[in-house]
N, C-alpha and C positions, 0 to 999 in steps of 0.2 A: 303767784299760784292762784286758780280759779275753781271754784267747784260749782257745775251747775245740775240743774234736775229735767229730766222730762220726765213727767208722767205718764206713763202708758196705757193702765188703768186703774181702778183704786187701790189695787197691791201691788204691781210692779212699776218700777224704777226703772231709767235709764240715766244714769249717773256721770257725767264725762267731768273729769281731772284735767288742768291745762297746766302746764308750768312753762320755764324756758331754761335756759342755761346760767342765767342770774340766780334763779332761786333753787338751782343746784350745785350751783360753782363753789360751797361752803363744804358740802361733800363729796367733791371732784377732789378739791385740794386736800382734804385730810388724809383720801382716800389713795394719790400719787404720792404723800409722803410714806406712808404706811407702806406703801409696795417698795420705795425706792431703797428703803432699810434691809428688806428683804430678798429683793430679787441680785440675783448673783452673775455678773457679764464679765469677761474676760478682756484684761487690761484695767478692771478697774476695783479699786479694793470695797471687799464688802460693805453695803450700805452707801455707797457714793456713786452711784451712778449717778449722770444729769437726771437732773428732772425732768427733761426736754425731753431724753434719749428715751424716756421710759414711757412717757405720755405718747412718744412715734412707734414704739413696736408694743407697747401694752393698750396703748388709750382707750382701744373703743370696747376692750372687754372688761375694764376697770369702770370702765363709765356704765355700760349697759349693767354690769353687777351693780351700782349705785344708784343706780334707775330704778330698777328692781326694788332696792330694796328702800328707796326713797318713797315708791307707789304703795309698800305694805304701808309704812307708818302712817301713808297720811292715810289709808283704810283707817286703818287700827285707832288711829287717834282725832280723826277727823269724821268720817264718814260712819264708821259704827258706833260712836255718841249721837251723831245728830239725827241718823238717820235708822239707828235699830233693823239693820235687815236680817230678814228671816230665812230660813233655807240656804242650803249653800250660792254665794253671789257668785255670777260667770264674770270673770271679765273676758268682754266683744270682742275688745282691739285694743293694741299699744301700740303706737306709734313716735317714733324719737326722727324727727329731721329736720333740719335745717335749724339746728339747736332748738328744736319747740316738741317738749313732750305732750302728746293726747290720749287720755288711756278712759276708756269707756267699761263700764261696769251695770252688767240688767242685777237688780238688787229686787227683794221681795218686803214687802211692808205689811206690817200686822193688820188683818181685818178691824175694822173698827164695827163693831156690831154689838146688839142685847142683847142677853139672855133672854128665851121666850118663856110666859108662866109656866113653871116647872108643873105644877098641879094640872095641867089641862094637857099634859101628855102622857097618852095613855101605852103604854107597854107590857105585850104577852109575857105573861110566865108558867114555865109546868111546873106544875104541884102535884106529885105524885105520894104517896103512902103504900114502900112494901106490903104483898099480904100475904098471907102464908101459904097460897098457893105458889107465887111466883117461887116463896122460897123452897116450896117440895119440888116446882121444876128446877131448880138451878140446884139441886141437891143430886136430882135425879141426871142432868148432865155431868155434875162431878162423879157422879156412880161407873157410865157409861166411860167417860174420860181414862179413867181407871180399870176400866175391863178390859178386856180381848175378847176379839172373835173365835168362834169355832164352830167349825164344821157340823152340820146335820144331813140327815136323811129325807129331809120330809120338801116340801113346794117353795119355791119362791113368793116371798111375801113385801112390802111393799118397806118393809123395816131392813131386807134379808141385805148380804153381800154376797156380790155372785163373782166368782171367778171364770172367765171365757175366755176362749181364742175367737177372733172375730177374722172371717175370713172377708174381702171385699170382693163382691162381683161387677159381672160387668152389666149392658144393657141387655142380653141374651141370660144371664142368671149363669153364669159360669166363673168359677173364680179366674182374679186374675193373679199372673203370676208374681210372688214377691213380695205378694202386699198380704200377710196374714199378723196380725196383730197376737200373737202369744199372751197366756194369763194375766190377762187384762181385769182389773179390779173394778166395779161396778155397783158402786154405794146405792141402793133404791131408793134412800133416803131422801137423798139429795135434789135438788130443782132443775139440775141438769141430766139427768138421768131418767126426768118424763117420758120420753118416745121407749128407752129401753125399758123402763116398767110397765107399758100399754102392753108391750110386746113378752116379755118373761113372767110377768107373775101365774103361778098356776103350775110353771115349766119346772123339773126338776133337772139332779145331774146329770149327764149323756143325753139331755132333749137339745138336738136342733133345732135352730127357728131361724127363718130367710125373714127379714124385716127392710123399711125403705124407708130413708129420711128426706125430707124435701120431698118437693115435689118435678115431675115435666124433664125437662134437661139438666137441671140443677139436682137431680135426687142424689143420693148414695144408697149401694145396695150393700145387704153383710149378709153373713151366713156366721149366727152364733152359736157357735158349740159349749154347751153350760159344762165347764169342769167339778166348781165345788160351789156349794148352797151353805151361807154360813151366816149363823145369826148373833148377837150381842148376849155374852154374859156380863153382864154390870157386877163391879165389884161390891159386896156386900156392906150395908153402911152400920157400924159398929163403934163401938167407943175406941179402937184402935184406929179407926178411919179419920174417925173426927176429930183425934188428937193429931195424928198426922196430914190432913189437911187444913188444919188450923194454923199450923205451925204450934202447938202444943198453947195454944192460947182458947182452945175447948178440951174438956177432960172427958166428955161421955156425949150421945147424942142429941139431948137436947139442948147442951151448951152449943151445938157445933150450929143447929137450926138458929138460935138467938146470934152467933156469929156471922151465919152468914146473912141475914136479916140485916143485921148492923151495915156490914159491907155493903151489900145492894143499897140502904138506904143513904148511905155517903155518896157512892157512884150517882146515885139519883141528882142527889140535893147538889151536889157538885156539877153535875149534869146542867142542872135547871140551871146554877147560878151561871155558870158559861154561857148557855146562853139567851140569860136576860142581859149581860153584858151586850152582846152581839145586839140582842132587839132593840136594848138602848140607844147603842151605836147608832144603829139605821134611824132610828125613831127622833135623835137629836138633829143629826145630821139632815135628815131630811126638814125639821121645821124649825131648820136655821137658815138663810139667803144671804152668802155673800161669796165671792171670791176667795181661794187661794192663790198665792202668788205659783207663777210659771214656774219659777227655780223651784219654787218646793216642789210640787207636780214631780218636775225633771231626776230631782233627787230621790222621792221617792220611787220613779219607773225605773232609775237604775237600779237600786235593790231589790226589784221586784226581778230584773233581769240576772241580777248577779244570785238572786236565791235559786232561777231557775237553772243556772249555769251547775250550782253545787248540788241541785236534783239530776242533772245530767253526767255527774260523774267529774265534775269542773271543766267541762266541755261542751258546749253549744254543739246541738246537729248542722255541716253545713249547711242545710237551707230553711234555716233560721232568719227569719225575719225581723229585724230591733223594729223597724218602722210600724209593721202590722203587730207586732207583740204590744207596743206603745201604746197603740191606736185603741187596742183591746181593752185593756189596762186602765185607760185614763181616766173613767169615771172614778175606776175604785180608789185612784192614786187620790182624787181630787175628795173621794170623802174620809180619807184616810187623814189628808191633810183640812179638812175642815173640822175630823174629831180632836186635833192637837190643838186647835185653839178653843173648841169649845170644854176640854176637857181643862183648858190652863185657865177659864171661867168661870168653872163650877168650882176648883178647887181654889178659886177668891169668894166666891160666892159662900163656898165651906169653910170658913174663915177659922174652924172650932178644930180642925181635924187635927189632931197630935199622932207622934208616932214616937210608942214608948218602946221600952226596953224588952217588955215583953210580945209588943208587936215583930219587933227583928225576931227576937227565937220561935215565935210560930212561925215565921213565915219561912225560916229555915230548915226547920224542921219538917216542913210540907215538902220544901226542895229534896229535902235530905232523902226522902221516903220513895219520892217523883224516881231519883237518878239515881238511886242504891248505893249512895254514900252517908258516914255517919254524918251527926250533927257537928260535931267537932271536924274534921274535916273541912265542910261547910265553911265554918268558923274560920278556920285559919288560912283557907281559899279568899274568903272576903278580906282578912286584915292584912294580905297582901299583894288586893288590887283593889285599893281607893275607890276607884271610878267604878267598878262593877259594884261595892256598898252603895255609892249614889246613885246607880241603877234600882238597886235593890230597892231602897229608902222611897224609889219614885212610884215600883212596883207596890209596894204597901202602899202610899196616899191614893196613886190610884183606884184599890183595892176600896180601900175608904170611902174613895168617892161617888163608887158605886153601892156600897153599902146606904149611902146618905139617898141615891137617886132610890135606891127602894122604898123609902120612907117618906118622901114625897110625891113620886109622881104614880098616876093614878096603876094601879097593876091589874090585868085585863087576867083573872086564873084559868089555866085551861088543865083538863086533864090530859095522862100521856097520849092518850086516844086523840083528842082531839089537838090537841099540839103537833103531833105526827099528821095528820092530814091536812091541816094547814100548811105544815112546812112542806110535803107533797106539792100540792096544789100550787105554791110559791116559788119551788124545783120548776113543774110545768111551765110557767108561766116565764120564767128565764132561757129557760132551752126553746121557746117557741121564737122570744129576741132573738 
């Protein structure tokens, strides 16, 4: 048996296994008495068939299964000691002829790389502080939330709801036939509703208005008939209100304002920390310089395909492209697998991080709130299924690790204003790619 390496580049592997028929001939034979015991042929009493007989009509599926399974162990016990591969390994080709096994394996290898001075990377964060403006708006949307519309007598206002039948004409101003749109609802509110509030506001019930969207050959004509003019009664904000939008955790109004302040200011802070996560992401990844192995790349493009299959309803569109989807893909795949070695860096680097007893039930407890199950529940979800607690466990250090990257690397404060325009301008600049 032979194990050699080629190098492909400083992460991937091209691994070829040689053996021959001597150095399987020990598992060929264990492997034809084991059958002979078992396999059952007529004329001959159980367990006694020749061993001849059995190697001429069994032999090459008894051998190719010991092939098989001769190529895992030396994996397992040859190859993944010596050679620690990462991502899931392909194997290329197996070959069994002329008694000479060759079975080739592309294998991926841990970057070898530094850490760069954590201190001299600098990373945006939003630091926002509720004020109690935002909180009288977001009170005044729960108001409105809670109310109903109703009808008035008076103009269309830029606040109003208009109820119309919208008739379509043609190039001549004539209706056409069939196309009348009935009590059609008409928020003026809203951002798409511009062209009809250039056109209605001012207009009351029973006012027609012929209006034109687009322009040239492309326009659409209408002929709107305003049926009903109805504006927002917001329900009243009162200590029943606020006990009932609270979830009875405010008793009178000003508990309900301190409430909801709280809220907003978690959504915030939880907000920011999401994504200084993210900025970090980019901010590591990008001033770090090495390779990820192909197989990981590949591993992760398939779950990027298979997340998008269960966005499709577990069905790819047919003309769906894996090749152009890939192509798409690969940067992100390639810094996705450069954050998993720099993040298995930092958390040697953070050699201090513990994860106590009390870390698992917050962090459950956050789940618990996330997915609208109890904490117990939770609880007894994890104690049985092991491997998703070792998720968990990996979820908190992670968590950790980022908490630790807050406290040294340099943080760039932006307010929400200027965080959002940034992130604008960083939108642009990808859609322009």
């Amino acid at each position: 048996m032979d194990i050699s390496v080629q190098e492909l580049t400083t992460v991937d592997k091209e691994i070829t296994l040689k053996a021959n028929r001597e150095d399987l001939s020990e598992k060929f034979d264990k492997a034809f008495k084991k059958y002979q015991k078992q396999i059952q042929m007529p004329g001959f009493r159980p367990g006694n068939v020749p061993i001849g007989l059995v190697k001429k009509r069994f032999g090459n599926d008894i051998e190719l299964e010991e092939i098989n399974s001769y190529v895992q162990e030396i994996y397992e016990n040859k190859i993944v000691p010596e050679y620690e591969p990462v991502g899931e390994t392909q194997m290329v080709d197996m070959k069994w002829e002329n008694d000479e096994l060759e079975v080739k394996f592309k294998v991926g290898a841990k970057p070898q790389f530094e850490l760069t001075d954590l201190e001299k990377v600098t990373i945006e964060k939003m630091v926002h502080d509720v004020t109690d403006e935002e909180v009288e708006e977001e009170i005044e949307r729960s108001l409105e939330r809670e109310g109903s519309w109703k009808e008035v007598d008076g103009e269309i206002t830029e606040e109003s709801m208009v109820v119309v039948d919208a008739i379509t004409l043609d190039a001549e101003g004539n209706p056409v036939e069939g196309e009348t749109d009935e009590d059609q609802k008409l928020d003026m509110r809203q951002e798409g509703a511009k062209d009809f509030r250039e056109n209605l506001v001012g207009k009351k019930a029973g006012d027609v208005v012929k209006m034109e969207l687009g322009e040239g050959d492309e326009a659409d004509r209408f002929e709107i008939h305003v049926k009903k003019v109805q504006e927002m009664a917001k329900a009243e904000l009162t200590d029943e209100f606020a006990k009932e939008q609270s979830g009875g955790q405010a008793s009178n109004v000003d508990e309900f304002k301190s409430f909801i302040k709280s809220k907003m200011q978690d959504y915030y802070d939880q907000s920011a920390n999401d994504m200084f996560r993210q900025n970090a992401i980019d901010a590591l990844t990008e001033a770090h310089d090495f390779e990820v192995p192909e197989v990981m790349k590949e591993q992760i493009l398939d779950s990027y395909v298979e997340y998008a299959k269960q966005q499709s309803g577990g069905q790819l569109p047919p003309d769906f492209s894996f090749d152009d989807y890939k192509d798409k893909m690969r940067d992100q795949a390639a810094r996705e697998g450069k954050w998993v070695f720099i993040s298995e860096k930092l958390q040697e680097k953070f050699d201090d991080i513990e994860i106590k007893p009390e870390d698992i039930d917050e962090f459950i407890g956050v789940e618990a709130a996330r997915y609208g199950a109890t904490v117990e529940q939770l609880k007894s979800y994890y104690a049985q299924n092991p491997s998703q607690l070792d998720n968990l466990r990996k979820s908190i250090r992670e968590n950790k690790v980022f908490d630790k990257l807050n406290e040294v690397v340099t943080i760039n404060e932006l307010s929400k204003e200027e965080f959002r325009k940034k992130r604008e301008k960083q939108e642009e600049k990808e859609e322009v790619k």
